[in-house]
Each structure stands twice: as structure tokens, then as C-alpha cells.
PyMOL Python script that loads the backbone (N, CA, C, O; Angstrom):
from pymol import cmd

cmd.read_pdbstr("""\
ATOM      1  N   UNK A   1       0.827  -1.186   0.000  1.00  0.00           N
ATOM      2  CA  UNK A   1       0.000   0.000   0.000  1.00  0.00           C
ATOM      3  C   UNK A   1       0.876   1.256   0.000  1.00  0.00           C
ATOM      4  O   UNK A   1       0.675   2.404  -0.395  1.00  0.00           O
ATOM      5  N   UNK A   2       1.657   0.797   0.434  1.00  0.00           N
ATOM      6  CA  UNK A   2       2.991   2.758   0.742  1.00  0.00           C
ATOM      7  C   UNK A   2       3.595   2.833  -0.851  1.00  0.00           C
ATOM      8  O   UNK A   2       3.953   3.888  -1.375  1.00  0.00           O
ATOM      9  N   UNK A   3       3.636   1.537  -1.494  1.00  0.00           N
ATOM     10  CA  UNK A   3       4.611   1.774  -2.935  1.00  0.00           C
ATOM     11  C   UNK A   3       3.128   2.713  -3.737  1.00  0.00           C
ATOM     12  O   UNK A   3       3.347   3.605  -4.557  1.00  0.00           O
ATOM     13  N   UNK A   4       2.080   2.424  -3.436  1.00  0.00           N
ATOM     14  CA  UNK A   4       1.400   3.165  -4.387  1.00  0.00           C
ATOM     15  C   UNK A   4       0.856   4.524  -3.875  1.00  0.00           C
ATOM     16  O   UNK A   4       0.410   5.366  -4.653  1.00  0.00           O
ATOM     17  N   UNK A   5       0.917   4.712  -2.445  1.00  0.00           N
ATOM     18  CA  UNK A   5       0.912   5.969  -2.565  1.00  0.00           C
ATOM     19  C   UNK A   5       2.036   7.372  -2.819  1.00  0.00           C
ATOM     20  O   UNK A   5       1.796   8.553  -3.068  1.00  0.00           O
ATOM     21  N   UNK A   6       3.662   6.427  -2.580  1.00  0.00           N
ATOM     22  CA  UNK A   6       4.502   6.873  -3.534  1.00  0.00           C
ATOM     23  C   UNK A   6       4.640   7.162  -5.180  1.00  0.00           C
ATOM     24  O   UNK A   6       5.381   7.874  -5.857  1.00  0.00           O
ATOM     25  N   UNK A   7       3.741   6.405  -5.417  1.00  0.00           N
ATOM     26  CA  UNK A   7       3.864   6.741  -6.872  1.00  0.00           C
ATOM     27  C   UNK A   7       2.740   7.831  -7.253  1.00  0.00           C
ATOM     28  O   UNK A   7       2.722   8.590  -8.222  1.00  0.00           O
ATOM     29  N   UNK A   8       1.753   7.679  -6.143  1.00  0.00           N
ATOM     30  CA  UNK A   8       0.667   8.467  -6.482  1.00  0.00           C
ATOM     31  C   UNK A   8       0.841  10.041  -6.208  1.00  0.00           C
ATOM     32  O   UNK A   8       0.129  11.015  -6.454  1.00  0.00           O
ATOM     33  N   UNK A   9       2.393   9.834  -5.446  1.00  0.00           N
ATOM     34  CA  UNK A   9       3.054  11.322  -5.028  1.00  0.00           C
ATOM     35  C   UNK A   9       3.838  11.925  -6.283  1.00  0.00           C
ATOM     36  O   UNK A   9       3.792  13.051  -6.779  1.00  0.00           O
ATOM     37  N   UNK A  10       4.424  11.018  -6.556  1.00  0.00           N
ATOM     38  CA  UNK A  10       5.125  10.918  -8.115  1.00  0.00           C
ATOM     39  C   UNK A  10       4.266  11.515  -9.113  1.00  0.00           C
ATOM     40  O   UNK A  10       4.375  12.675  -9.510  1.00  0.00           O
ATOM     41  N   UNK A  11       3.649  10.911  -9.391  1.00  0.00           N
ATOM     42  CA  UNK A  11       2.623  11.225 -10.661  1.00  0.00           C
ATOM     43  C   UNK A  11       2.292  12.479 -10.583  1.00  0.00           C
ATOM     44  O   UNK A  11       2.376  13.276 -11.518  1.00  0.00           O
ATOM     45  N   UNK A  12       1.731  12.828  -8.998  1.00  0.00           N
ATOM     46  CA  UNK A  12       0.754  14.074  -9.098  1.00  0.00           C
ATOM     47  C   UNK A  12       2.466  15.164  -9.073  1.00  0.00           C
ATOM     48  O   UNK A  12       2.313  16.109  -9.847  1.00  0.00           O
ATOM     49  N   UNK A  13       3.287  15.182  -8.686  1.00  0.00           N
ATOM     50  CA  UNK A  13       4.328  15.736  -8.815  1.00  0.00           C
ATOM     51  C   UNK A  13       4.737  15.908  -9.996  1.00  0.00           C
ATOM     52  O   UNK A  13       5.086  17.079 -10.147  1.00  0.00           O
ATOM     53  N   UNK A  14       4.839  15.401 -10.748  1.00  0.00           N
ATOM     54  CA  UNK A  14       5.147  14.937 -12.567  1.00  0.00           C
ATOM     55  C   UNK A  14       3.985  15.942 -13.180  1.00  0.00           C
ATOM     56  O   UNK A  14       4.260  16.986 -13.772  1.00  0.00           O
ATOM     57  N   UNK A  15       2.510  15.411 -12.922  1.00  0.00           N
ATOM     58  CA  UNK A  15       2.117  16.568 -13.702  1.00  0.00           C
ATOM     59  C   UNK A  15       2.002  18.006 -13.428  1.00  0.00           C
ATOM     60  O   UNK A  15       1.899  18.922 -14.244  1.00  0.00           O
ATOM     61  N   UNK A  16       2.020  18.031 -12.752  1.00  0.00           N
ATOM     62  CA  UNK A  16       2.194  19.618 -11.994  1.00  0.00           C
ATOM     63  C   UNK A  16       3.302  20.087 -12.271  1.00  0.00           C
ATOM     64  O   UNK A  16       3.307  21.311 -12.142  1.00  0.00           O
ATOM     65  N   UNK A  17       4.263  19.661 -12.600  1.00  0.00           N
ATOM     66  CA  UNK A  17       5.414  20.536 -13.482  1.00  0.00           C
ATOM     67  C   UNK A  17       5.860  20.419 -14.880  1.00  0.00           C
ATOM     68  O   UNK A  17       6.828  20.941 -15.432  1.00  0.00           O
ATOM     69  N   UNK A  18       4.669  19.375 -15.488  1.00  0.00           N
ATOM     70  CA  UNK A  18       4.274  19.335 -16.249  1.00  0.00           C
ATOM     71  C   UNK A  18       3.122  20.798 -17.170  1.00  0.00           C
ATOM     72  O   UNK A  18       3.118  21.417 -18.234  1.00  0.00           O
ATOM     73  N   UNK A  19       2.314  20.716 -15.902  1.00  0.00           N
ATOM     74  CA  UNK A  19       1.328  21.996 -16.079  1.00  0.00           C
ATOM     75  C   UNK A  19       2.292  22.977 -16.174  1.00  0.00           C
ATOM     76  O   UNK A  19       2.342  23.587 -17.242  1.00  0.00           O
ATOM     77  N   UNK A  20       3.118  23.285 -15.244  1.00  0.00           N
ATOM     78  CA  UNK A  20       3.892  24.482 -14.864  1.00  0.00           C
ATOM     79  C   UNK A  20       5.053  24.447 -15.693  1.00  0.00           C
ATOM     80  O   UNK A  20       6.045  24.935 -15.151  1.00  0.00           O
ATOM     81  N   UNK A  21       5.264  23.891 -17.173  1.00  0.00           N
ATOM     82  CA  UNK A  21       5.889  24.031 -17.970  1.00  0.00           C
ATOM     83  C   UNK A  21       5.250  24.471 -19.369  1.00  0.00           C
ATOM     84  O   UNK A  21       5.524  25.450 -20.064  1.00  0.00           O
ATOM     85  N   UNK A  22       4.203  23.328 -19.594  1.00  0.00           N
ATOM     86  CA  UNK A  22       3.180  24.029 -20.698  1.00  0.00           C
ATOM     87  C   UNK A  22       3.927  23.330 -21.833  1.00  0.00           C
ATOM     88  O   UNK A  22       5.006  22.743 -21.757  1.00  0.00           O
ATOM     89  N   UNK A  23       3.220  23.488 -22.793  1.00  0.00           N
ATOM     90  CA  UNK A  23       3.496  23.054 -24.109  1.00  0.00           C
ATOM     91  C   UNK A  23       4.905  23.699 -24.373  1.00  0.00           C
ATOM     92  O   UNK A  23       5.361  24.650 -23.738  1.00  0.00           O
ATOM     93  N   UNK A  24       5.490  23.077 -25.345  1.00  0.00           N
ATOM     94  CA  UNK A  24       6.901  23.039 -25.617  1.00  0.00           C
ATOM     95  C   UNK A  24       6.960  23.369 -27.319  1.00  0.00           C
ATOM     96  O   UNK A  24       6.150  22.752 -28.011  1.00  0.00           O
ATOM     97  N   UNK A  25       7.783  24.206 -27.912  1.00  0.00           N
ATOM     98  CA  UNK A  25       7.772  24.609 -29.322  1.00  0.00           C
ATOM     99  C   UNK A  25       8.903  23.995 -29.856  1.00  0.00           C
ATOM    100  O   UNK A  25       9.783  23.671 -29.058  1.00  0.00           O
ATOM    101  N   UNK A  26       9.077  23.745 -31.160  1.00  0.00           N
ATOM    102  CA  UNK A  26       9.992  22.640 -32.246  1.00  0.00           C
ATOM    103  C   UNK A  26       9.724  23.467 -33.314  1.00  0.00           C
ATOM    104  O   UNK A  26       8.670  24.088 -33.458  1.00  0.00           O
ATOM    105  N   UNK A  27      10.791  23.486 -34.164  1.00  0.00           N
ATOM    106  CA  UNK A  27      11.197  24.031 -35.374  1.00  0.00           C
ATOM    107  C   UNK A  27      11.159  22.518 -36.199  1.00  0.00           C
ATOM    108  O   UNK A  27      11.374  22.583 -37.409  1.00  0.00           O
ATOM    109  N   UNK A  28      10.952  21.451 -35.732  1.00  0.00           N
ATOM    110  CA  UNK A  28      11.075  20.524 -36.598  1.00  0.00           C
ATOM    111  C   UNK A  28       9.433  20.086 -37.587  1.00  0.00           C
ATOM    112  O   UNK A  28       8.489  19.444 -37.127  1.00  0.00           O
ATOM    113  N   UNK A  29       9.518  20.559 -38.720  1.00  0.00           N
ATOM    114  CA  UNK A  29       8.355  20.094 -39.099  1.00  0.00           C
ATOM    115  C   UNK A  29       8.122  19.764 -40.622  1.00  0.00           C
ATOM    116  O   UNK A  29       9.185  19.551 -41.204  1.00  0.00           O
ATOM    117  N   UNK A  30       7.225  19.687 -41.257  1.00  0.00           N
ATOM    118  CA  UNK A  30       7.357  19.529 -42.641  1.00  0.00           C
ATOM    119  C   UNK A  30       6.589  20.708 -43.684  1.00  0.00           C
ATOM    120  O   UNK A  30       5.528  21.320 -43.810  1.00  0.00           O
ATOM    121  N   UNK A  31       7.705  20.571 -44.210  1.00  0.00           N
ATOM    122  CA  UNK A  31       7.563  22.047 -45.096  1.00  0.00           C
ATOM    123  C   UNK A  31       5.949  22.785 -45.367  1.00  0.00           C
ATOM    124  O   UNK A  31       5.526  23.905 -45.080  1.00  0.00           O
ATOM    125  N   UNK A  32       5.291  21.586 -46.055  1.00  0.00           N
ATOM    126  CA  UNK A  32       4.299  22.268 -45.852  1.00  0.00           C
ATOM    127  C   UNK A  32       3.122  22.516 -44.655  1.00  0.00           C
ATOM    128  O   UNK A  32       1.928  22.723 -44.871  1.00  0.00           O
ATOM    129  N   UNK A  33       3.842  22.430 -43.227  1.00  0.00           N
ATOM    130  CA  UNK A  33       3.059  23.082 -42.179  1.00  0.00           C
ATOM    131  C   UNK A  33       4.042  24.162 -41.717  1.00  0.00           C
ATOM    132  O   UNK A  33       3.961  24.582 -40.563  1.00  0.00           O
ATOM    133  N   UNK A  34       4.864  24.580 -42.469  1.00  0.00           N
ATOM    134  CA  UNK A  34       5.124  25.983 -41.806  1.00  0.00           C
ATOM    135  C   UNK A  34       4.210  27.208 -42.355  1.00  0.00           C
ATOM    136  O   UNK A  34       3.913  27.420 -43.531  1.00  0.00           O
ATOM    137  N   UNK A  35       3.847  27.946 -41.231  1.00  0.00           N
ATOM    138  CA  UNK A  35       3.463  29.418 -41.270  1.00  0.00           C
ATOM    139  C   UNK A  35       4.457  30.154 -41.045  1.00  0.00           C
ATOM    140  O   UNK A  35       5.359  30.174 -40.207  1.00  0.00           O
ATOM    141  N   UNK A  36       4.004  31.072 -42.377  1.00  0.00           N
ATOM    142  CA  UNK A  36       5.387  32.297 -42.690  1.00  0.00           C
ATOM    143  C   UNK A  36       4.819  33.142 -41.433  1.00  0.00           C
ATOM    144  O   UNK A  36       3.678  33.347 -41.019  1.00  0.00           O
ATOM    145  N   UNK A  37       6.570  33.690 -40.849  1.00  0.00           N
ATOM    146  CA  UNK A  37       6.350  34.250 -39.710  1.00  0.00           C
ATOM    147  C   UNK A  37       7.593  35.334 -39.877  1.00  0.00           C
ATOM    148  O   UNK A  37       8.198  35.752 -38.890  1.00  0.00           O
ATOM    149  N   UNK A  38       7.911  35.746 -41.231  1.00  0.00           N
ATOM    150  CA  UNK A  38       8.618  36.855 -41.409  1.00  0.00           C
ATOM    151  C   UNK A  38       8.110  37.980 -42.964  1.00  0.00           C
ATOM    152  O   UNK A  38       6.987  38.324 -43.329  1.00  0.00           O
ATOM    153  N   UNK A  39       9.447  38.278 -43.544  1.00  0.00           N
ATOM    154  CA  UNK A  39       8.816  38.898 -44.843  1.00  0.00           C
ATOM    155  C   UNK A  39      10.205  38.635 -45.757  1.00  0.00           C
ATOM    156  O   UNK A  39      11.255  38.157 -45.328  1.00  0.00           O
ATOM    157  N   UNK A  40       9.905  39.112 -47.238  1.00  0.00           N
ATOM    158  CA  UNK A  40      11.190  39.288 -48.002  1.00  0.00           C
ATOM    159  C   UNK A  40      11.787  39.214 -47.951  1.00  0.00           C
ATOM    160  O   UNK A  40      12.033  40.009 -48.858  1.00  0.00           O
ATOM    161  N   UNK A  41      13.120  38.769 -47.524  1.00  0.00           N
ATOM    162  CA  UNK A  41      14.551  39.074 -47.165  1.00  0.00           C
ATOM    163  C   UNK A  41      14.974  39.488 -46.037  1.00  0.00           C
ATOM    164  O   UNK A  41      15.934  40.232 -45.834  1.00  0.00           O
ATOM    165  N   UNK A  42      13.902  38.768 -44.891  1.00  0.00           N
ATOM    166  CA  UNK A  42      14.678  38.326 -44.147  1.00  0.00           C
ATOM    167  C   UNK A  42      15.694  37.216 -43.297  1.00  0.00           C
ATOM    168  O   UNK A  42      15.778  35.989 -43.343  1.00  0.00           O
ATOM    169  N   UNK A  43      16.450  38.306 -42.468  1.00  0.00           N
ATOM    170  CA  UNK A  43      17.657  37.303 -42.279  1.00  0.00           C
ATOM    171  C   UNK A  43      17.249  36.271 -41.247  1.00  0.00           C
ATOM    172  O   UNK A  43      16.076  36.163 -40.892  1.00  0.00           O
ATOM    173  N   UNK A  44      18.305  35.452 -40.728  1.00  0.00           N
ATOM    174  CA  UNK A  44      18.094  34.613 -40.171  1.00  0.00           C
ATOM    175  C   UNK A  44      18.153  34.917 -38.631  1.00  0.00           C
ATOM    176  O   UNK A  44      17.656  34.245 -37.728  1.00  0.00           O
ATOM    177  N   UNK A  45      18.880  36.092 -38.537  1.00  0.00           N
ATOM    178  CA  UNK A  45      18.699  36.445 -37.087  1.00  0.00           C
ATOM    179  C   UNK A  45      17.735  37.235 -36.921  1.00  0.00           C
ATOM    180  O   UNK A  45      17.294  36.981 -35.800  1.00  0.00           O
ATOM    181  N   UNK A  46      16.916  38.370 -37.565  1.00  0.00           N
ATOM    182  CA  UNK A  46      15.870  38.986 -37.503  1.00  0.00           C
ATOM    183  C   UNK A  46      14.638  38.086 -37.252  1.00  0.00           C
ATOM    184  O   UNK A  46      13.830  38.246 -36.338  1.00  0.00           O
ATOM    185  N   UNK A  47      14.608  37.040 -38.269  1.00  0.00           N
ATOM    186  CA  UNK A  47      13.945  36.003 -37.861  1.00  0.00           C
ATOM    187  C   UNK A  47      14.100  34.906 -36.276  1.00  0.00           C
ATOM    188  O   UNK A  47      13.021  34.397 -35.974  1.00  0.00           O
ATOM    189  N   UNK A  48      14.891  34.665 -35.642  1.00  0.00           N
ATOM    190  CA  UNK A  48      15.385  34.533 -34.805  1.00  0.00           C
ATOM    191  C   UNK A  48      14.614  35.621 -33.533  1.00  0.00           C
ATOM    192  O   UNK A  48      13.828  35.234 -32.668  1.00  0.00           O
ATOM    193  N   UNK A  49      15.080  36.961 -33.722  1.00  0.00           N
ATOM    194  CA  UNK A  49      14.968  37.860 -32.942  1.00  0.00           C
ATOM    195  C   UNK A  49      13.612  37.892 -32.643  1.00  0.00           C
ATOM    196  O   UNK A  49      13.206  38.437 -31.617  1.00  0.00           O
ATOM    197  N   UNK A  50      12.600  37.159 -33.744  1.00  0.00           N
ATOM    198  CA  UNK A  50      10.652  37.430 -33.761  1.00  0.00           C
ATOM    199  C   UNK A  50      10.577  36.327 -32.871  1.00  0.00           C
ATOM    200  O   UNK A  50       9.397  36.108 -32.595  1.00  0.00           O
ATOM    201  N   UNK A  51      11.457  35.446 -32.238  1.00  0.00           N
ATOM    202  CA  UNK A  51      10.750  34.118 -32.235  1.00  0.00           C
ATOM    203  C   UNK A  51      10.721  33.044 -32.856  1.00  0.00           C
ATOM    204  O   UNK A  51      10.322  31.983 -32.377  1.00  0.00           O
ATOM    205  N   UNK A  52      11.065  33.177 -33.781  1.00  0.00           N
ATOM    206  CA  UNK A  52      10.474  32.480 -35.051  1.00  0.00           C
ATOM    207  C   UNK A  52      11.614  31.468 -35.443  1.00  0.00           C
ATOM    208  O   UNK A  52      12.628  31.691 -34.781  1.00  0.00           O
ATOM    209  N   UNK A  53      11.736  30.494 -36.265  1.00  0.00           N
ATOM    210  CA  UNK A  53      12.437  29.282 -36.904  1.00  0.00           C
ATOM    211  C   UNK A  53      12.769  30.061 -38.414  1.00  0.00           C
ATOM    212  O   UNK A  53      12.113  30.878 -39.060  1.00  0.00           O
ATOM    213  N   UNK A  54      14.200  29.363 -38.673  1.00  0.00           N
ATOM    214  CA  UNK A  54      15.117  29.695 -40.027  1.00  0.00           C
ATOM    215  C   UNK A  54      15.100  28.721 -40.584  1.00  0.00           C
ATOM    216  O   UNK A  54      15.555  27.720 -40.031  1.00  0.00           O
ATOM    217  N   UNK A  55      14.541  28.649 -41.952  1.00  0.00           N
ATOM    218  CA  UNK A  55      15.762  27.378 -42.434  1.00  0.00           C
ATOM    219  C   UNK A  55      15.025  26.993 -43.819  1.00  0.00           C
ATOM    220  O   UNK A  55      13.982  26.422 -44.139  1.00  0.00           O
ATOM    221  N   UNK A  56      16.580  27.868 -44.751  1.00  0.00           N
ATOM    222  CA  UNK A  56      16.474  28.431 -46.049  1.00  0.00           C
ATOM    223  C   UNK A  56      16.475  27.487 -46.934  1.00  0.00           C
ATOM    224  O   UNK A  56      16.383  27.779 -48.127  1.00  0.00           O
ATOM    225  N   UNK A  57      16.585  26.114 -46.491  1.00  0.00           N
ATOM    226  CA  UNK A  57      16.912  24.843 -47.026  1.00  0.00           C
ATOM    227  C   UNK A  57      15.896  24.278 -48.149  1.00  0.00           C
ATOM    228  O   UNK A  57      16.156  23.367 -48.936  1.00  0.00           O
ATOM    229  N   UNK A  58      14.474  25.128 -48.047  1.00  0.00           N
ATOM    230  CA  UNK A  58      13.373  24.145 -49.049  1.00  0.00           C
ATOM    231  C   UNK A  58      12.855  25.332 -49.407  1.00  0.00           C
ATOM    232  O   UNK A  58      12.128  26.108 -48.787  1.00  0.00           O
ATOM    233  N   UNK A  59      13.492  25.391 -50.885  1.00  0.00           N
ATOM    234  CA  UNK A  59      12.353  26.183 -51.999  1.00  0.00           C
ATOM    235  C   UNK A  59      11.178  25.736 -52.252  1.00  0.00           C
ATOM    236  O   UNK A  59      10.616  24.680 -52.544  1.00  0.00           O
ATOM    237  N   UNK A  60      10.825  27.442 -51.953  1.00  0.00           N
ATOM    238  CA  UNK A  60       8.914  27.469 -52.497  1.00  0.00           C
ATOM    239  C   UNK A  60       8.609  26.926 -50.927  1.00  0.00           C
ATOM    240  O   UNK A  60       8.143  25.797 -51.082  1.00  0.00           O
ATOM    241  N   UNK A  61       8.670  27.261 -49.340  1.00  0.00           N
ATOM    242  CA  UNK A  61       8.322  27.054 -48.767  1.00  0.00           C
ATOM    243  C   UNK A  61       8.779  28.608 -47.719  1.00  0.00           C
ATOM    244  O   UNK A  61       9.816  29.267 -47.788  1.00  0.00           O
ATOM    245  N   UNK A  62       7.621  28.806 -46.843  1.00  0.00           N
ATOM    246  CA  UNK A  62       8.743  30.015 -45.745  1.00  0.00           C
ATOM    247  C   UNK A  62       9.671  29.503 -45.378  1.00  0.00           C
ATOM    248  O   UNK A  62       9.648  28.380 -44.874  1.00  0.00           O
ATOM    249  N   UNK A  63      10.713  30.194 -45.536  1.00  0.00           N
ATOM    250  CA  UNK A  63      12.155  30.172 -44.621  1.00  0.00           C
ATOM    251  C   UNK A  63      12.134  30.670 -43.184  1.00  0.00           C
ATOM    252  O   UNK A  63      13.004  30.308 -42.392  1.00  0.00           O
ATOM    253  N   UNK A  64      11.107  31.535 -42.822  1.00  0.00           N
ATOM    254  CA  UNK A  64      10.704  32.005 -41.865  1.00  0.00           C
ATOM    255  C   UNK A  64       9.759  31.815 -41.209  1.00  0.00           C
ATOM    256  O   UNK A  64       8.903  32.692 -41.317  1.00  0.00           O
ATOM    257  N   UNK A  65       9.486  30.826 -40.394  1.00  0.00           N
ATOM    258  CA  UNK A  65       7.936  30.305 -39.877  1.00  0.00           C
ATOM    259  C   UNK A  65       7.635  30.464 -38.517  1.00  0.00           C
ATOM    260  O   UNK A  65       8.633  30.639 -37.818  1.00  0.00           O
ATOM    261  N   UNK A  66       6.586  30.456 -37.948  1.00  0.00           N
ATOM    262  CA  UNK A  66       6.249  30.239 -36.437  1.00  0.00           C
ATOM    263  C   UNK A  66       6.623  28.776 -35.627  1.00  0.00           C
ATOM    264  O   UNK A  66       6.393  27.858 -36.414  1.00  0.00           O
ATOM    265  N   UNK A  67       6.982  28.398 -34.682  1.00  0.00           N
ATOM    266  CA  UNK A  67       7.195  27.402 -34.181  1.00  0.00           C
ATOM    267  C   UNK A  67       6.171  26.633 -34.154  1.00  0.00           C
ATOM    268  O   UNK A  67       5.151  27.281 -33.921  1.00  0.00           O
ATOM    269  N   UNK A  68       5.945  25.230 -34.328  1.00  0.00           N
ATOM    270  CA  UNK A  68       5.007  24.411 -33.513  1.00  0.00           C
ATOM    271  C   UNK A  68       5.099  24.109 -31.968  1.00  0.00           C
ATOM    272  O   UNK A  68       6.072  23.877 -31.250  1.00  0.00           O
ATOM    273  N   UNK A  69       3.840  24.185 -31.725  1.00  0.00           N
ATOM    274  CA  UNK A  69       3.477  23.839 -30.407  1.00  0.00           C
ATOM    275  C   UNK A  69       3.697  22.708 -30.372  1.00  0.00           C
ATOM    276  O   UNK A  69       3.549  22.259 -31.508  1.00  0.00           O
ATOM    277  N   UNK A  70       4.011  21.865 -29.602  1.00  0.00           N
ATOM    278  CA  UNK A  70       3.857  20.566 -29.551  1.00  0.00           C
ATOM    279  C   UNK A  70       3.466  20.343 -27.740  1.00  0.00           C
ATOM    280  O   UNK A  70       4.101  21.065 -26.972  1.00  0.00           O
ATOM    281  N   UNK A  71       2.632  19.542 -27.248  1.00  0.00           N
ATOM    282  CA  UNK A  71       2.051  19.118 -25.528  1.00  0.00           C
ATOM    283  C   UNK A  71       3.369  18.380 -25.460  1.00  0.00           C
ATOM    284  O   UNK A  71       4.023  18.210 -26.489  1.00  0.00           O
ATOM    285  N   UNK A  72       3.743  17.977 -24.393  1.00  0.00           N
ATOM    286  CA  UNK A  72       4.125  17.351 -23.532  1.00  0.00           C
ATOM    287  C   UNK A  72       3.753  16.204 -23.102  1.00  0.00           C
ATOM    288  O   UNK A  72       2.713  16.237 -22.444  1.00  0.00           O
ATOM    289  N   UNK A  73       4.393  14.858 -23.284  1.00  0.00           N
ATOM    290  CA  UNK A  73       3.808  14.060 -23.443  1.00  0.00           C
ATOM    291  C   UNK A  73       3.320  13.064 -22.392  1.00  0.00           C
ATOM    292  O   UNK A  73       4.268  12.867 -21.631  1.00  0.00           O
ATOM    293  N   UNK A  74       2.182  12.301 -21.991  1.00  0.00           N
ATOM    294  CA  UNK A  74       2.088  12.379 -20.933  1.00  0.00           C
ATOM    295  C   UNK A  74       2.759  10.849 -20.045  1.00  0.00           C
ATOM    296  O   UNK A  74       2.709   9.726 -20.548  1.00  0.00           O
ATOM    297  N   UNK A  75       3.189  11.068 -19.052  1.00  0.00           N
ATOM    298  CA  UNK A  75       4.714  10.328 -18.683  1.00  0.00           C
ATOM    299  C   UNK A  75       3.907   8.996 -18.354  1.00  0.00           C
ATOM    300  O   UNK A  75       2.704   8.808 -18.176  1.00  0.00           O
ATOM    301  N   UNK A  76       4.567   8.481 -18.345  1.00  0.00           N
ATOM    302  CA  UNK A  76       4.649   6.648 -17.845  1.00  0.00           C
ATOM    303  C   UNK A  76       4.112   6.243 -17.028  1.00  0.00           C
ATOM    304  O   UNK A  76       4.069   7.048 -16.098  1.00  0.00           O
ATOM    305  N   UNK A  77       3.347   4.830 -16.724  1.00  0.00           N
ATOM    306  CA  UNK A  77       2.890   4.594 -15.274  1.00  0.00           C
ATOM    307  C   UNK A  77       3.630   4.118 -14.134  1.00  0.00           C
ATOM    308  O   UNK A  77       4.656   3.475 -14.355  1.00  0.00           O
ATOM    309  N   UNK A  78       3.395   4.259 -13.365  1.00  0.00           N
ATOM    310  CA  UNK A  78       4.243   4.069 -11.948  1.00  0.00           C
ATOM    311  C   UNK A  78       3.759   2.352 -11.859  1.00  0.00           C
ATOM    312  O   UNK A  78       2.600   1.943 -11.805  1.00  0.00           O
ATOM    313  N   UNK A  79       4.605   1.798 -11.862  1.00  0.00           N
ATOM    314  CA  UNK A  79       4.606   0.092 -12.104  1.00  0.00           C
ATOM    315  C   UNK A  79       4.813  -0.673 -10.980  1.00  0.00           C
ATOM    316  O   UNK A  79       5.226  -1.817 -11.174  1.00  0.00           O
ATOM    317  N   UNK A  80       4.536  -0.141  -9.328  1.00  0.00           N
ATOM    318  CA  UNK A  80       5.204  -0.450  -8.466  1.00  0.00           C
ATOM    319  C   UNK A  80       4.363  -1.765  -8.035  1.00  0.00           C
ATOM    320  O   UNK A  80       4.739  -2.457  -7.089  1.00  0.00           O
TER     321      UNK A  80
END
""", "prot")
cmd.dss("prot")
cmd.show_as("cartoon", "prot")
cmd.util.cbc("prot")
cmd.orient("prot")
């Protein structure tokens, strides 16, 4: 009975700094889900400076996009 209310301390500990972190942003995505999140010619640090993801690598797509959100995923069970 004590291993599971350790874990049940765990867990509720886990998500709560979970909450208190929040969704998490990635530049990793596929070309066509980026949203342009600059203009014309801009650079890579201006872009940078908005927030925003670089990466001049795929014509005919923004080079300049908004990050994805991505959640946090939700952690493992306590197996005790």
C-alpha cells in the first residue's frame, strides 16, 4: 500500500510541473506546415529575434515560420 501511494506522489508531482511548464515549441516540421512568420529578405537572425524558426533549405516554402506547439507528453505509469 505505501509503494502506491509513492507513486501516487510521483505522478501528481510529474504533472504539476508538467502543467507548470506548458506546451513546448519545435522548429522541426514539414515544409508544408510551416506558417510564414517573417517577410522578403529576411535574415536569419531577424527572424530569430521574432521568435520564429530559419531554415532556407526548401524552396517554395517560408524560410521564416512560427514554431510548432507541440504538448508534452504524458509520462509513464508508476509500475510499483
Amino acid at each position: 500500500m505505501e509503494h502506491k501511494a509513492i507513486c501516487a506522489l510521483v505522478l501528481v508531482s510529474l504533472a504539476l510541473s508538467t502543467l507548470a511548464e506548458g506546451p513546448t515549441e519545435t522548429c522541426s516540421m514539414l515544409p508544408r506546415e510551416r506558417v510564414n512568420c517573417g517577410f522578403p529578405g529576411v535574415t536569419a537572425s531577424e527572424c530569430q529575434n521574432k521568435g520564429c524558426c530559419f531554415d532556407s533549405s526548401v524552396p517554395g516554402f517560408p524560410w521564416c515560420f512560427t514554431p510548432k506547439t507541440i504538448d508534452n507528453p504524458p509520462e509513464e505509469e508508476c509500475l510499483f
